[in-house]
C-alpha positions in Angstrom: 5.5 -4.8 -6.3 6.5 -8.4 -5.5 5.6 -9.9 -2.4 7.0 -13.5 -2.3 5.3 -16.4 0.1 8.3 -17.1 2.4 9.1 -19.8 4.8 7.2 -19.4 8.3 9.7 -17.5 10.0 11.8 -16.3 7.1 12.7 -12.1 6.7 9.6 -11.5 5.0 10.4 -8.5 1.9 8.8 -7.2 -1.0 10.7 -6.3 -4.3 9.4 -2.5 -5.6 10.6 -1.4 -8.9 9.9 2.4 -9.9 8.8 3.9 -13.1 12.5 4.8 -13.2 13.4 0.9 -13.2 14.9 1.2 -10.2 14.2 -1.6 -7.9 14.5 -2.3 -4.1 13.7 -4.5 -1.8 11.6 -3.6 1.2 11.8 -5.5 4.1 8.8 -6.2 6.4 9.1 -8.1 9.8 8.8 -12.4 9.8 6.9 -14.1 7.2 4.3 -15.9 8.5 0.6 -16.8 7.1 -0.3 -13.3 7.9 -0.8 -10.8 5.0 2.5 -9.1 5.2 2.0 -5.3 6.8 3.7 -3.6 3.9 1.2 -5.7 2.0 -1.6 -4.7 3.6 -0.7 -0.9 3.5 -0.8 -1.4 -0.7 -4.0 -2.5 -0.5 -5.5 0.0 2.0 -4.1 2.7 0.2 -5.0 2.4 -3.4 -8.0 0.9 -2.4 -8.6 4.7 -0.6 -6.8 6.7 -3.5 -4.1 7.7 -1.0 -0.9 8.8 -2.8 0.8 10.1 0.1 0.9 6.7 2.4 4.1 4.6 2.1 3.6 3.3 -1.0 3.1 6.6 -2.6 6.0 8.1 -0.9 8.0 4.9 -2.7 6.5 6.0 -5.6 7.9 9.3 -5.8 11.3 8.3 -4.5 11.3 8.6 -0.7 13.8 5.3 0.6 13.1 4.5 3.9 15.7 2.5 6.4 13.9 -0.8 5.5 14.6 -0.3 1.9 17.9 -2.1 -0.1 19.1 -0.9 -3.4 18.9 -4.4 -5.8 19.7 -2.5 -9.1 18.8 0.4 -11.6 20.2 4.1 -11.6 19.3 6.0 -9.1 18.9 9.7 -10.0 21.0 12.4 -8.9 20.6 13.9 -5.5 18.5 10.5 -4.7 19.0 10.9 -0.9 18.3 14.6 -0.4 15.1 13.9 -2.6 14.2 11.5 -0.6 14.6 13.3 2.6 12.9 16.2 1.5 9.6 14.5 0.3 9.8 12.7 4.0 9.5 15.9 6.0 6.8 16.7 3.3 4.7 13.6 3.5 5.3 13.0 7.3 1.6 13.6 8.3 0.3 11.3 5.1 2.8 8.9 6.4 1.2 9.2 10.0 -2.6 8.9 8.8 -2.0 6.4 6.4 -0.8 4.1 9.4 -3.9 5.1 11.2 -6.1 4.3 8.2 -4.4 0.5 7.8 -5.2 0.0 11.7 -8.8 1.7 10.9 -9.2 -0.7 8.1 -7.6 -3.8 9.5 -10.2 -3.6 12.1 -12.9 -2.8 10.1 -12.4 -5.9 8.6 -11.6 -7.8 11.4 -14.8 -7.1 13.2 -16.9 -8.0 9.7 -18.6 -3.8 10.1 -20.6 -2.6 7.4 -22.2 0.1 8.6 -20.6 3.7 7.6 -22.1 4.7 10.8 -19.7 2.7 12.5 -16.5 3.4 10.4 -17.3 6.8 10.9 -17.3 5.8 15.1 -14.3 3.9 14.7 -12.3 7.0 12.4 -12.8 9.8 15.2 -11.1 7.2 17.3 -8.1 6.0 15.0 -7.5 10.2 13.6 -8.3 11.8 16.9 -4.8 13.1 16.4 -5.7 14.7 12.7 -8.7 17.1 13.5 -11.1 18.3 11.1 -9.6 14.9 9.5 -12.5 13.3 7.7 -12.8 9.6 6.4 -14.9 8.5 3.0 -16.5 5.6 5.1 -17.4 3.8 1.3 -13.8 4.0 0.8 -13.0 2.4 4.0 -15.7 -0.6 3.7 -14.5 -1.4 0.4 -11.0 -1.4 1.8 -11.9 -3.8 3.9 -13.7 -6.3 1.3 -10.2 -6.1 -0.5 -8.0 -6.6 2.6 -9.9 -9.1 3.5 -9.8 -10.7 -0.1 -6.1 -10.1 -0.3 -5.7 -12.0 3.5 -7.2 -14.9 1.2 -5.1 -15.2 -1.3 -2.3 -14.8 0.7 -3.2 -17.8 2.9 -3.6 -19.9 -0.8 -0.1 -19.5 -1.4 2.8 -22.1 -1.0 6.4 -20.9 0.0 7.9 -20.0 -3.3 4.7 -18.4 -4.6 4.4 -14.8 -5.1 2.0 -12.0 -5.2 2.4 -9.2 -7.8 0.3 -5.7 -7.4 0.6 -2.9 -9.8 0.4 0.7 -7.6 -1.8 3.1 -10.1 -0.1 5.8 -11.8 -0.6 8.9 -9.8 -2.0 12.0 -11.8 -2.7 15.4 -10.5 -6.7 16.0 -10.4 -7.8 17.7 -13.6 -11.1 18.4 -14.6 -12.8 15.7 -16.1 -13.2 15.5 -19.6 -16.4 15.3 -21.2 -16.9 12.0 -22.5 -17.7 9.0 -20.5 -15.2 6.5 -19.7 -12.3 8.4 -20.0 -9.6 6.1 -18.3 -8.3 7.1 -14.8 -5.7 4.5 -14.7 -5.3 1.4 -14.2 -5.0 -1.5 -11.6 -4.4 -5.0 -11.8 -3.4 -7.7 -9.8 -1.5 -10.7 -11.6 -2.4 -13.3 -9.4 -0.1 -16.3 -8.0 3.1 -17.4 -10.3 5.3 -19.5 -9.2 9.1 -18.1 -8.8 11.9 -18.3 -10.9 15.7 -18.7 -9.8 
């Protein structure tokens, strides 16, 4: 994903491209010198391992409304795939919103205690019960949300962002040597645009 440094008061966007190599771009509200939402979702959820937030659902080829076809083949039946794994992933969909807001305000108020995430989750997935959060998860969430606000307030207009989403693998048991490789992530840093 591609999340370019606009113009204060620009149409902020994203540009995703898929495995498949097609590519879209997402749009997101006004830029400012805010971490973009859609940004901020990325982080949150790989940060927690969730694969069935937005980014995941983009991932597997759900197209929301805020989404525009750039380029690449999109696969047969593309809509009705996509509106199936909506209705599947609706309640992800829901508690990844409520984990973003949980995080953001983790962050915000500087916790560290997984007490108090814990406090602040019955609060934010009252609506999910039996719903349970990994408070670690969360609190290191919130070190890279708030690391990611950073580096978005370093960049100049024309600058971009570019985050990898990890590959998303069903859970098998683990094999028996140590440091077997469950993915990868990377972030590339700022690069200037081109064109």
């Amino acid at each position: 994903m591609t999340f370019p440094r606009l113009p204060d008061g620009a149409r902020s966007y994203s540009v995703v491209e898929r495995p498949d190599g097609v590519r879209y771009r997402v749009y997101d509200g006004t830029a400012t010198f805010r971490l973009p939402h859609d940004l901020g979702h990325l982080v949150v959820e790989r940060e927690t391992g969730d694969h069935e937030g937005f980014w995941g659902a983009v991932a597997a080829g759900v197209v929301f409304a805020s989404m525009e076809h750039l380029d690449g083949r999109r696969p047969p039946h593309a809509r009705e795939r996509s509106e199936a794994a909506m209705r599947e992933r609706s309640d992800g969909l829901r508690r990844a919103e409520l984990m973003v807001w949980l995080t953001g305000r983790v962050a915000e108020q500087g916790v560290t205690s997984p007490e108090r995430v814990r406090a602040a989750a019955q609060e934010a997935l009252s609506t999910f019960p039996g719903a349970s959060v990994d408070a670690d998860r969360v609190l290191a969430a919130s070190r890279a949300l708030r690391e990611a606000e950073e580096r978005w307030a370093g960049l100049r207009p024309g600058e971009e962002l570019v985050v990898d989403w990890p590959e998303h693998r069903p859970r098998r048991p683990a094999p028996h040597h140590a440091g077997a490789d469950r993915g990868r992530r990377r972030d590339r840093g700022r690069r200037q645009r081109s064109g």
